[in-house]
N, CA and C atoms as an extended XYZ file, in Angstrom:
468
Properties=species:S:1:pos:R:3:atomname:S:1:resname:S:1:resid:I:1 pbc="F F F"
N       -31.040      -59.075       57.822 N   UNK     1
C       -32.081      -58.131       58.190 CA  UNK     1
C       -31.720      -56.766       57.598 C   UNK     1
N       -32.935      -56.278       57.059 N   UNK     2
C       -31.976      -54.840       56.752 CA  UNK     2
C       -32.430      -54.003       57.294 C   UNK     2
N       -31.624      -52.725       56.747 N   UNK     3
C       -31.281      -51.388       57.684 CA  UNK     3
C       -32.652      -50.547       57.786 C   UNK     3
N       -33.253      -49.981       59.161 N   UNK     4
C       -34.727      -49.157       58.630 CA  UNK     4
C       -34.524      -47.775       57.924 C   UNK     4
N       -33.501      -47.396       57.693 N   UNK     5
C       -33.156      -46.241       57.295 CA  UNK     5
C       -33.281      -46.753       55.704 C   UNK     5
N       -32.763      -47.627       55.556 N   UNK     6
C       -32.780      -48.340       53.895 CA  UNK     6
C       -34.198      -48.826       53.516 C   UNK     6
N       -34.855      -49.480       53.995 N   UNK     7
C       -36.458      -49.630       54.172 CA  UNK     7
C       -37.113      -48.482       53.748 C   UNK     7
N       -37.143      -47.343       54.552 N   UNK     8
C       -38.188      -46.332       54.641 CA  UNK     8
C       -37.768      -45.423       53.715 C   UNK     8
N       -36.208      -45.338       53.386 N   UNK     9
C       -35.970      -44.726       51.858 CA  UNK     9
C       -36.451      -45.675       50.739 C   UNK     9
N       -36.525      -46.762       51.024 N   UNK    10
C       -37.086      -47.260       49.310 CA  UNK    10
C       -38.551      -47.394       49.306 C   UNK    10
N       -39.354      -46.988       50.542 N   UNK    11
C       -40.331      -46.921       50.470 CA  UNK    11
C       -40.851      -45.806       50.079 C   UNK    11
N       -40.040      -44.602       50.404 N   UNK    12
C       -39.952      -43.381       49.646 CA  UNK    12
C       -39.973      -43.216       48.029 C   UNK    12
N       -38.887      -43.476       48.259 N   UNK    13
C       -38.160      -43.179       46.748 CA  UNK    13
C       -38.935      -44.011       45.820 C   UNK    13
N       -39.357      -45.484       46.435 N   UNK    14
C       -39.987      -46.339       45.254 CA  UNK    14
C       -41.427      -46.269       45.001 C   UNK    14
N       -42.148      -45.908       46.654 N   UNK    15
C       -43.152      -45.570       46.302 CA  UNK    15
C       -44.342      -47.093       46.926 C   UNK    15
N       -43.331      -48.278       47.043 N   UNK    16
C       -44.108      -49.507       46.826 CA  UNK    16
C       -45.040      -49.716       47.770 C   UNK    16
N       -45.126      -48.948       48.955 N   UNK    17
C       -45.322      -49.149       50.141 CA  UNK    17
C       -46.536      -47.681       50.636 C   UNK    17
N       -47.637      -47.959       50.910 N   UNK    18
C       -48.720      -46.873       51.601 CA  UNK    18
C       -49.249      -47.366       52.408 C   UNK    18
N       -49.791      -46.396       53.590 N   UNK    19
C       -50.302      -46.767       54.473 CA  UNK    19
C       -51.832      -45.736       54.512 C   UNK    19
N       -51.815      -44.537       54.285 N   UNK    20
C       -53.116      -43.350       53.848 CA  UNK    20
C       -54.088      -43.771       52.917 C   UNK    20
N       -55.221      -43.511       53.602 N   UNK    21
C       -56.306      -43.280       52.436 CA  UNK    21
C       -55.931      -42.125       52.768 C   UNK    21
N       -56.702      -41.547       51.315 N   UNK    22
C       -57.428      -40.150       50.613 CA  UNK    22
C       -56.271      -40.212       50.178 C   UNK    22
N       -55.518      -38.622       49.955 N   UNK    23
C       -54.018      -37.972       49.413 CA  UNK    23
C       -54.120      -36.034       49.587 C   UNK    23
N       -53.169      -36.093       48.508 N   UNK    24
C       -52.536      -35.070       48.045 CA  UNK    24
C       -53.918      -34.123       46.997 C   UNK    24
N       -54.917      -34.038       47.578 N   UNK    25
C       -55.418      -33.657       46.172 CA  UNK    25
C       -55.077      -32.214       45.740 C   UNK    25
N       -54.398      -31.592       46.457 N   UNK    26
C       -54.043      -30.086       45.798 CA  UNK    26
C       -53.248      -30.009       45.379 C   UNK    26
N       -52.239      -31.480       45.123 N   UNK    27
C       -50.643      -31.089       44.633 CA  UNK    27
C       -50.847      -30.622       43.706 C   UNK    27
N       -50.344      -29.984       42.358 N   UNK    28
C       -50.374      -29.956       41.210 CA  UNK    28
C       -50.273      -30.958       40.065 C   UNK    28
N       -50.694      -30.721       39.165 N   UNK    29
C       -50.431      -31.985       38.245 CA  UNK    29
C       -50.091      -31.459       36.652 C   UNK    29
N       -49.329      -30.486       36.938 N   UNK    30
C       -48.681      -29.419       36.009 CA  UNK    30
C       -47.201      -29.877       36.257 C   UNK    30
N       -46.374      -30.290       36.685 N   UNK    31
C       -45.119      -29.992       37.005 CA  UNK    31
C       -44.423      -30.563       36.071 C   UNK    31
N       -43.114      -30.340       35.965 N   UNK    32
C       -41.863      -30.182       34.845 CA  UNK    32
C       -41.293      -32.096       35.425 C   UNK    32
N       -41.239      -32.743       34.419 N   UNK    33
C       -40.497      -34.346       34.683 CA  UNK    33
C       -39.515      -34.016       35.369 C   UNK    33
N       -38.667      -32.856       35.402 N   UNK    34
C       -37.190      -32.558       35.331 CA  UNK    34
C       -37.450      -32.359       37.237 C   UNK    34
N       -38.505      -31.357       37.017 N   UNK    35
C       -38.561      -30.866       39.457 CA  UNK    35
C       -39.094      -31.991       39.677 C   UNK    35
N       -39.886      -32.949       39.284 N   UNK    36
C       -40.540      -34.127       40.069 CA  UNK    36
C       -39.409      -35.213       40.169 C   UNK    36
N       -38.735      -35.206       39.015 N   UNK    37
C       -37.537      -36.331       39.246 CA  UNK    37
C       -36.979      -36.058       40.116 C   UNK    37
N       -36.239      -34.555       40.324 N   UNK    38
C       -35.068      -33.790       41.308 CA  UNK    38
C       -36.149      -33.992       42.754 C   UNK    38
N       -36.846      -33.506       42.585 N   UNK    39
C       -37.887      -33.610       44.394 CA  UNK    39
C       -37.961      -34.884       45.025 C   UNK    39
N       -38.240      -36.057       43.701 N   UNK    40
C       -38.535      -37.574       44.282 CA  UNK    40
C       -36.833      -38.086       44.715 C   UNK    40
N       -35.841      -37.597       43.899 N   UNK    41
C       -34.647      -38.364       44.552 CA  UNK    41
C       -34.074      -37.508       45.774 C   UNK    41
N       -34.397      -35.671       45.972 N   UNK    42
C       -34.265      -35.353       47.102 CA  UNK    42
C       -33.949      -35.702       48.387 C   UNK    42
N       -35.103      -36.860       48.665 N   UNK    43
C       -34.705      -37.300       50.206 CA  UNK    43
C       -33.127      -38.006       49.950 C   UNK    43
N       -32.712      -38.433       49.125 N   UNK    44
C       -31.547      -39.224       49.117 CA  UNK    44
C       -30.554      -38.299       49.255 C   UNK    44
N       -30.809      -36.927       49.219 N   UNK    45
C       -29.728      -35.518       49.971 CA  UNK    45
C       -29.981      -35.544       51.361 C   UNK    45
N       -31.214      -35.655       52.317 N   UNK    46
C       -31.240      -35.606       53.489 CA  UNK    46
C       -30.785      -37.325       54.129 C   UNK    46
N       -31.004      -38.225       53.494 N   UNK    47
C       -30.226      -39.113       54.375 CA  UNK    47
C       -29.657      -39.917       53.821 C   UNK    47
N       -28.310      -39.326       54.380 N   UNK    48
C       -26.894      -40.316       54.307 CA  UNK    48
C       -26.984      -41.527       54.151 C   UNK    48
N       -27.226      -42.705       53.347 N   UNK    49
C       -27.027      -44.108       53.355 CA  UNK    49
C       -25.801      -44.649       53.213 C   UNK    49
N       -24.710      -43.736       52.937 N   UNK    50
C       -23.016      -44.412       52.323 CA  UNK    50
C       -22.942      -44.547       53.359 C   UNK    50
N       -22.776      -44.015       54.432 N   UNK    51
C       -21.997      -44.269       55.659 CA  UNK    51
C       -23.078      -45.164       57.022 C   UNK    51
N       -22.432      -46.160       56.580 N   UNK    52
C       -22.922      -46.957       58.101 CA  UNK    52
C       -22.929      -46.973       59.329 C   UNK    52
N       -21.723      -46.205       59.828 N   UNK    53
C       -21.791      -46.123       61.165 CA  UNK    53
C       -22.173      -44.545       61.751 C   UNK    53
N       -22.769      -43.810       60.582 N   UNK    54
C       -23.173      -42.462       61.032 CA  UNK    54
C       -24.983      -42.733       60.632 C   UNK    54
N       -25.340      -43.706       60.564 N   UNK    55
C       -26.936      -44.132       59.935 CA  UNK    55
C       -27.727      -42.910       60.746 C   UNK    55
N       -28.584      -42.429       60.439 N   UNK    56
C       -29.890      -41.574       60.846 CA  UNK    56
C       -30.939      -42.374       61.863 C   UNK    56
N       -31.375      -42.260       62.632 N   UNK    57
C       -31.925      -42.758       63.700 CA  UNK    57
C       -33.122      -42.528       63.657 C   UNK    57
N       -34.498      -43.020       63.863 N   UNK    58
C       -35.965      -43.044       63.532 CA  UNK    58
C       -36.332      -41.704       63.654 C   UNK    58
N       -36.267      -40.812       64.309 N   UNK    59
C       -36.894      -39.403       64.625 CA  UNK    59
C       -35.604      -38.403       63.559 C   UNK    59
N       -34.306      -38.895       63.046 N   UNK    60
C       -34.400      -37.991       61.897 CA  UNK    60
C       -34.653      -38.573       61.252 C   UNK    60
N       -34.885      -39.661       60.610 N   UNK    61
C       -35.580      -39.986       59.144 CA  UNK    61
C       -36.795      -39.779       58.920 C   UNK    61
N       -37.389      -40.028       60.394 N   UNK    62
C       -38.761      -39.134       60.032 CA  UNK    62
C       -39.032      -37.912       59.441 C   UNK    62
N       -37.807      -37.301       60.290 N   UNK    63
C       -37.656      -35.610       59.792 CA  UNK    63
C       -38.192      -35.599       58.484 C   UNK    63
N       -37.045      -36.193       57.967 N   UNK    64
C       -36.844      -35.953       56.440 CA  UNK    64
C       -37.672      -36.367       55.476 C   UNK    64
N       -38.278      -37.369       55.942 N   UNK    65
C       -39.326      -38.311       55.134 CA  UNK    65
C       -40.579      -36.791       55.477 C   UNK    65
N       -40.883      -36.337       56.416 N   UNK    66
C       -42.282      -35.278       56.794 CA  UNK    66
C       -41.743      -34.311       55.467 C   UNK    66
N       -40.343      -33.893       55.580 N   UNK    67
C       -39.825      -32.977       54.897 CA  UNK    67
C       -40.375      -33.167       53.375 C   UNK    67
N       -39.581      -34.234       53.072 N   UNK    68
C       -39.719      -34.951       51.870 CA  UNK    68
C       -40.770      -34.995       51.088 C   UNK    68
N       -42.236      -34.953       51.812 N   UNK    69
C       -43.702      -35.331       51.512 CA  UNK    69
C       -44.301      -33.944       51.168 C   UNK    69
N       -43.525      -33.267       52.021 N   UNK    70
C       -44.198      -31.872       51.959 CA  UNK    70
C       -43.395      -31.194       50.702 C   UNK    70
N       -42.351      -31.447       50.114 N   UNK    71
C       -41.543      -31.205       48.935 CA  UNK    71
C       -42.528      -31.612       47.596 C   UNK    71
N       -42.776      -32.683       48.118 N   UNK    72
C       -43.288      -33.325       46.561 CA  UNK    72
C       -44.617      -33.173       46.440 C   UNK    72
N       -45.573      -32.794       47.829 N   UNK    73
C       -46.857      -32.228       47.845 CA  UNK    73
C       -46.995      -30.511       47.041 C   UNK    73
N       -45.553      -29.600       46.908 N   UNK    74
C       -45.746      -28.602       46.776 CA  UNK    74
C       -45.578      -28.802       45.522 C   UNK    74
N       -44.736      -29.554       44.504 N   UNK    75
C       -44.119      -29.731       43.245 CA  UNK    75
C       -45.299      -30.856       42.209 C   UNK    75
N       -45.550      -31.544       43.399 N   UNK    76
C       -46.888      -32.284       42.506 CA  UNK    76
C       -46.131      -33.554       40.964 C   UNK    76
N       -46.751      -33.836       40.287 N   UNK    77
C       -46.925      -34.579       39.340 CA  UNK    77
C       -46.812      -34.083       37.897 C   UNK    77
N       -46.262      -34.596       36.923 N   UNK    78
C       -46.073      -34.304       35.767 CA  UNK    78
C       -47.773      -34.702       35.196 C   UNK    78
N       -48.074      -33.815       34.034 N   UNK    79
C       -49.018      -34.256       33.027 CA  UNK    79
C       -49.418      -35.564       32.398 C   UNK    79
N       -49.774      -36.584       32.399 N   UNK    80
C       -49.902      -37.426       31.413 CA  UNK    80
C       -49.599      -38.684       32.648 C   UNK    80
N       -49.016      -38.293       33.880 N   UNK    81
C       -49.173      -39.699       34.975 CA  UNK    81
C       -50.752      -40.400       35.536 C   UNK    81
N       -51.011      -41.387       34.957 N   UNK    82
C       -51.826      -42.685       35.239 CA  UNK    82
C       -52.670      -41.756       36.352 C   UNK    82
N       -54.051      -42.564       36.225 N   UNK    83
C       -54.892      -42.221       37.646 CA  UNK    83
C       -53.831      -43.271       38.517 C   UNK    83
N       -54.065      -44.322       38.712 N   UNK    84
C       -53.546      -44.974       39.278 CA  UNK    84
C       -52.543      -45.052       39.939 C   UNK    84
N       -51.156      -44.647       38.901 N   UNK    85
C       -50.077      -44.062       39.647 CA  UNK    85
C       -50.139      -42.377       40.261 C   UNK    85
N       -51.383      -41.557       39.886 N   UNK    86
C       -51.616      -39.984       40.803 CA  UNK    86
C       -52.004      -40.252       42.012 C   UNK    86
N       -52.926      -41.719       42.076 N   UNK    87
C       -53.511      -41.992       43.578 CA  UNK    87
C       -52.561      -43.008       44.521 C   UNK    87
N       -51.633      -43.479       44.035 N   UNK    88
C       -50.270      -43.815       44.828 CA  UNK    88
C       -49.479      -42.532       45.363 C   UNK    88
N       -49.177      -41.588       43.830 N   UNK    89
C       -48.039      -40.447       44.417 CA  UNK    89
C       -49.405      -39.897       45.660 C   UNK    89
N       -50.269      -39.897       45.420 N   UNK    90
C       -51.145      -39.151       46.867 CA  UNK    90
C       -50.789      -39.641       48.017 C   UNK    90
N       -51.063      -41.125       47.913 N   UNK    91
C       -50.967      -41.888       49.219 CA  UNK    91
C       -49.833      -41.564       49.931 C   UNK    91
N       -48.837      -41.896       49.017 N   UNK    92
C       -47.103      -42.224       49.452 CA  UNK    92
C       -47.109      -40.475       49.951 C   UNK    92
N       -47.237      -39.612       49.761 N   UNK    93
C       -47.024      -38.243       50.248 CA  UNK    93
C       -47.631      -38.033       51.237 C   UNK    93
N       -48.552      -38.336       51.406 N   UNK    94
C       -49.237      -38.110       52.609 CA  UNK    94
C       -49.179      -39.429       53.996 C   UNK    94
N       -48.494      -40.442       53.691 N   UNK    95
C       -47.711      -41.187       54.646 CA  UNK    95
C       -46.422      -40.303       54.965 C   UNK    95
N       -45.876      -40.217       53.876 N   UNK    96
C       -45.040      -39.121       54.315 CA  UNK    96
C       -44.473      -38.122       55.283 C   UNK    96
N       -45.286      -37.208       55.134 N   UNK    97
C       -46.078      -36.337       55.588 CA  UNK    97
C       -46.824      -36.367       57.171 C   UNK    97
N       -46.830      -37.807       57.426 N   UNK    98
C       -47.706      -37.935       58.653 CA  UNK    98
C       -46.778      -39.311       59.210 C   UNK    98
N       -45.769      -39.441       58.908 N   UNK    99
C       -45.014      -40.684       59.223 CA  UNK    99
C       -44.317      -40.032       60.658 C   UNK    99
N       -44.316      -41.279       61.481 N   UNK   100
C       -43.732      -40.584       62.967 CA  UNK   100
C       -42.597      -41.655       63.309 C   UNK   100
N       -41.892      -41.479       64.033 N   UNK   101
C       -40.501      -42.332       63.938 CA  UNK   101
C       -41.223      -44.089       64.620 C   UNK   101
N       -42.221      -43.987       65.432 N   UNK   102
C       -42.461      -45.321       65.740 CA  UNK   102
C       -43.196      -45.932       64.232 C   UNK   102
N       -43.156      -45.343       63.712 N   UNK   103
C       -43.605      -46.110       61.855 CA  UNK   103
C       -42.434      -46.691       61.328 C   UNK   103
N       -41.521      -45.913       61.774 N   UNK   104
C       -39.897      -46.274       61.429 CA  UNK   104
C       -39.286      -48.007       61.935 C   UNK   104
N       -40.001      -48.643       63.094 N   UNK   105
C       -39.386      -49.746       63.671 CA  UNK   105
C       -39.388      -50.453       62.721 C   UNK   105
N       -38.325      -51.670       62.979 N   UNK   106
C       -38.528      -52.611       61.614 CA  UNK   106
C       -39.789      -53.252       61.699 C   UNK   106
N       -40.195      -54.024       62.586 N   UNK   107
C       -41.659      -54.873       63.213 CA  UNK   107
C       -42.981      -53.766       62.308 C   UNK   107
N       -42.967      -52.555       62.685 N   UNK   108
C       -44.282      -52.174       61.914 CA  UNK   108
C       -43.378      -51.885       60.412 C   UNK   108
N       -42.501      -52.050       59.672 N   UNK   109
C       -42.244      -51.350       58.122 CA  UNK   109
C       -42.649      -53.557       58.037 C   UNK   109
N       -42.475      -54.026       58.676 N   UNK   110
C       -42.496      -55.166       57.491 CA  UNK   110
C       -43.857      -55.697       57.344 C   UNK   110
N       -44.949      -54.845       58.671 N   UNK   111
C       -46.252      -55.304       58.523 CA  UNK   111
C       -47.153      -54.565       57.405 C   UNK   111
N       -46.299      -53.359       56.801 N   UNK   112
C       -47.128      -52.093       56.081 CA  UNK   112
C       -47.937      -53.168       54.515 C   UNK   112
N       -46.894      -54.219       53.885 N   UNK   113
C       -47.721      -54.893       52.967 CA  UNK   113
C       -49.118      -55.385       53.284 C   UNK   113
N       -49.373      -55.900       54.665 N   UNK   114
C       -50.028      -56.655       55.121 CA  UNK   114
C       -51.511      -55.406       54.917 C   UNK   114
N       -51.359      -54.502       55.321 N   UNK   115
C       -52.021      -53.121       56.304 CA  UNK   115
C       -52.641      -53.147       54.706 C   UNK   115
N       -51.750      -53.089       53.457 N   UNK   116
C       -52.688      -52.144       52.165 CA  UNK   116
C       -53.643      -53.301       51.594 C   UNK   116
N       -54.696      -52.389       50.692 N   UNK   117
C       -56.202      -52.988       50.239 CA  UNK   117
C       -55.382      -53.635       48.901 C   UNK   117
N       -56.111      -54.192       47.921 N   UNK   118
C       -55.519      -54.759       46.134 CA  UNK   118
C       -55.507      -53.249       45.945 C   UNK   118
N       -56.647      -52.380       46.085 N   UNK   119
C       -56.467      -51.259       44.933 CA  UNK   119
C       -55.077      -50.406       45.395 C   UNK   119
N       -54.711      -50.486       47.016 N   UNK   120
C       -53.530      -49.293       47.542 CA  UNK   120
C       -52.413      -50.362       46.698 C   UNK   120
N       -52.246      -51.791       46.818 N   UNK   121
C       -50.784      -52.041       46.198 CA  UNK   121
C       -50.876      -52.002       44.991 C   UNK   121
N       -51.952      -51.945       44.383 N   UNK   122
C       -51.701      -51.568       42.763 CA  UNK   122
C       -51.678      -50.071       42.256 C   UNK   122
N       -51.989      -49.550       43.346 N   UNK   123
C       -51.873      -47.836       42.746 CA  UNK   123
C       -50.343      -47.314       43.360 C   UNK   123
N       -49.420      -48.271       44.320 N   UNK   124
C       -48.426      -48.040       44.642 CA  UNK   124
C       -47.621      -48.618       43.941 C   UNK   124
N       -47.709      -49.793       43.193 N   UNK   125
C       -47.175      -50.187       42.153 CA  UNK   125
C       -47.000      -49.899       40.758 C   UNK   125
N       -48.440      -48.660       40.234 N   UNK   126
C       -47.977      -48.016       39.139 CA  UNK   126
C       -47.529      -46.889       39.632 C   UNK   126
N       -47.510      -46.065       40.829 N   UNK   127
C       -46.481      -44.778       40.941 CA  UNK   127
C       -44.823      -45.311       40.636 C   UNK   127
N       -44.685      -46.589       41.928 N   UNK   128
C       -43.318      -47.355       41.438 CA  UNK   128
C       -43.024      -47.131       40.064 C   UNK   128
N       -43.681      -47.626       39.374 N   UNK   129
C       -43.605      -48.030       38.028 CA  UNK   129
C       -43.094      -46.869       37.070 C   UNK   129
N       -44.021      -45.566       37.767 N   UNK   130
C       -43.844      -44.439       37.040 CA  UNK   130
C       -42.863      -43.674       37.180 C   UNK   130
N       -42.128      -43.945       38.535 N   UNK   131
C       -41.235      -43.063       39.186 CA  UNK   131
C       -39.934      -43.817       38.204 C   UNK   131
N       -39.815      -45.071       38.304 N   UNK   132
C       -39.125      -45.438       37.618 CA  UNK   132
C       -38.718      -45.512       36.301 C   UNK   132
N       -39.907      -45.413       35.359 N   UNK   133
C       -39.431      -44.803       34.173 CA  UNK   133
C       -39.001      -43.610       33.657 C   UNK   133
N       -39.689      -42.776       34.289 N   UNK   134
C       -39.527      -41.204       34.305 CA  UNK   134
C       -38.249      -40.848       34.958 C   UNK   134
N       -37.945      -41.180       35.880 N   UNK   135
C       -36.812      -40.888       36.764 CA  UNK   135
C       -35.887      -41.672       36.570 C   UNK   135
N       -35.890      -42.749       35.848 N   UNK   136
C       -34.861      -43.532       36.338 CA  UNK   136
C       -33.534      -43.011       36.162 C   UNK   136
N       -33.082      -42.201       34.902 N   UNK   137
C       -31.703      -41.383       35.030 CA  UNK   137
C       -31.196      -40.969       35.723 C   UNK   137
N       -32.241      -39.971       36.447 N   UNK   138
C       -31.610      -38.997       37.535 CA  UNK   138
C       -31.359      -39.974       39.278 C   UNK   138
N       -32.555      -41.220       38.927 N   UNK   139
C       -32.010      -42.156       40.161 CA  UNK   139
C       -30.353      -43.300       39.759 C   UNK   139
N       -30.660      -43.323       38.617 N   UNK   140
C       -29.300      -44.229       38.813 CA  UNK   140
C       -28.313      -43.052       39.100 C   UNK   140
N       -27.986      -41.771       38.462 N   UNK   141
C       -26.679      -40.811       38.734 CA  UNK   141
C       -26.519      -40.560       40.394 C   UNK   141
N       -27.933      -40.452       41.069 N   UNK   142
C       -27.787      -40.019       42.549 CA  UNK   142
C       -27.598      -41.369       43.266 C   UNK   142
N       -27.488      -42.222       42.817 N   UNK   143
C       -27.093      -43.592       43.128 CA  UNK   143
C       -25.603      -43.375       44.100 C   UNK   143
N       -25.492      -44.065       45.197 N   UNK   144
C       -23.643      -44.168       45.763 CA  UNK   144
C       -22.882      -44.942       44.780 C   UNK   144
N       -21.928      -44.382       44.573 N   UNK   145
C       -20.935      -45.414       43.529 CA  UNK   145
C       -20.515      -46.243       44.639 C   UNK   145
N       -20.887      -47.667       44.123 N   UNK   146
C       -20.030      -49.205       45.059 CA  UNK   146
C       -18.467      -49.261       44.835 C   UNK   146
N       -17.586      -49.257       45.807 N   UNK   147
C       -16.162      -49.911       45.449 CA  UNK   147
C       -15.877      -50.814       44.581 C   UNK   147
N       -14.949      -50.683       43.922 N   UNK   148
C       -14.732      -52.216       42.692 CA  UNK   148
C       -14.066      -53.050       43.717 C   UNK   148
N       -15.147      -54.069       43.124 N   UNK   149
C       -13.955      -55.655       44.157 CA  UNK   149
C       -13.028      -56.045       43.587 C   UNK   149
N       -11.978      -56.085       43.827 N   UNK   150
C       -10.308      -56.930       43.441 CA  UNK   150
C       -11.137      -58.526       42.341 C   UNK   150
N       -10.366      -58.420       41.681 N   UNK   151
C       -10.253      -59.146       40.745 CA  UNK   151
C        -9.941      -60.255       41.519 C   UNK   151
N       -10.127      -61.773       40.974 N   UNK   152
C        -9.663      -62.860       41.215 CA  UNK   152
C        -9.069      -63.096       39.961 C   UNK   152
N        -7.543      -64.248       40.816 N   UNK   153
C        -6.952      -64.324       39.583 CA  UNK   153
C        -7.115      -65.728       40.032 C   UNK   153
N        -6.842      -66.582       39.175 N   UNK   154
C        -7.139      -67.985       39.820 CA  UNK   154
C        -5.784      -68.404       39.815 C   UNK   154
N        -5.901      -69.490       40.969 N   UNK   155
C        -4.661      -69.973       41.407 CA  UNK   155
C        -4.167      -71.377       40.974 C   UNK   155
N        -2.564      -71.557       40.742 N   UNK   156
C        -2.231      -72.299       40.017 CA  UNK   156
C        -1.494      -73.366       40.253 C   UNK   156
């Protein structure tokens, strides 16, 4: 089963996941690749995922996720991003934005696929899409480095 703190960040960060009609329509759609990359991996500064036994608890990840929405509502979208993926980054910001910690349980994050129309998972699937090409640098560096596992030597 996994963690809701890990859930509701990759629903963040990836984007795959909306629950809003309408959006963001005042964000900008001027912004620099360089602040939209830094804003979209942001939340991964407000919550701690390395450490397991200090995990964030539904009412702060909410925090941060409201925080988070309202970051990337002010910074907006680079030039040249898809209708498709502009009306995902809307959605996903404004779930955001309006996300309350009982959104956080695992029971409602695993019903949210169920909840979207064809057009919300395909316009959440080209923001995914977009976040990921555009960003993907600055997401693999803010990435946790994993421990190296011990070598096996085989036995004789």
């Amino acid at each position: 089963m996994k963690h809701p703190a890990l859930l509701a960040a990759s629903l963040v960060l990836i984007g795959g996941s909306t629950l809003a009609c309408g959006g963001s329509d005042g964000a900008p759609a001027e912004a620099s690749k360089d602040d939209f990359c830094k804003t979209q991996i942001s939340i991964m500064d407000d919550i701690d995922m390395t450490n397991p036994e200090q995990k964030p608890d539904e009412g702060e990840l909410a925090s941060a996720l409201q925080a988070w929405g309202k970051r990337m509502e002010k910074v907006g979208t680079p030039k040249g991003i898809s209708d498709d993926a502009r009306a995902g980054f809307e959605q996903i910001v404004e779930q955001a934005k309006d996300i309350d910690p009982e959104d956080l349980d695992k029971d409602n994050l695993s019903k949210l696929d169920e909840e979207l129309s064809g057009d919300d998972k395909k316009q959440g699937e080209a923001f995914a899409t977009y976040v990921t090409e555009t960003c993907a640098e600055m997401i693999q560096d803010q990435m946790p480095e994993l421990p190296e596992l011990p070598s096996e030597t085989p036995s004789s």
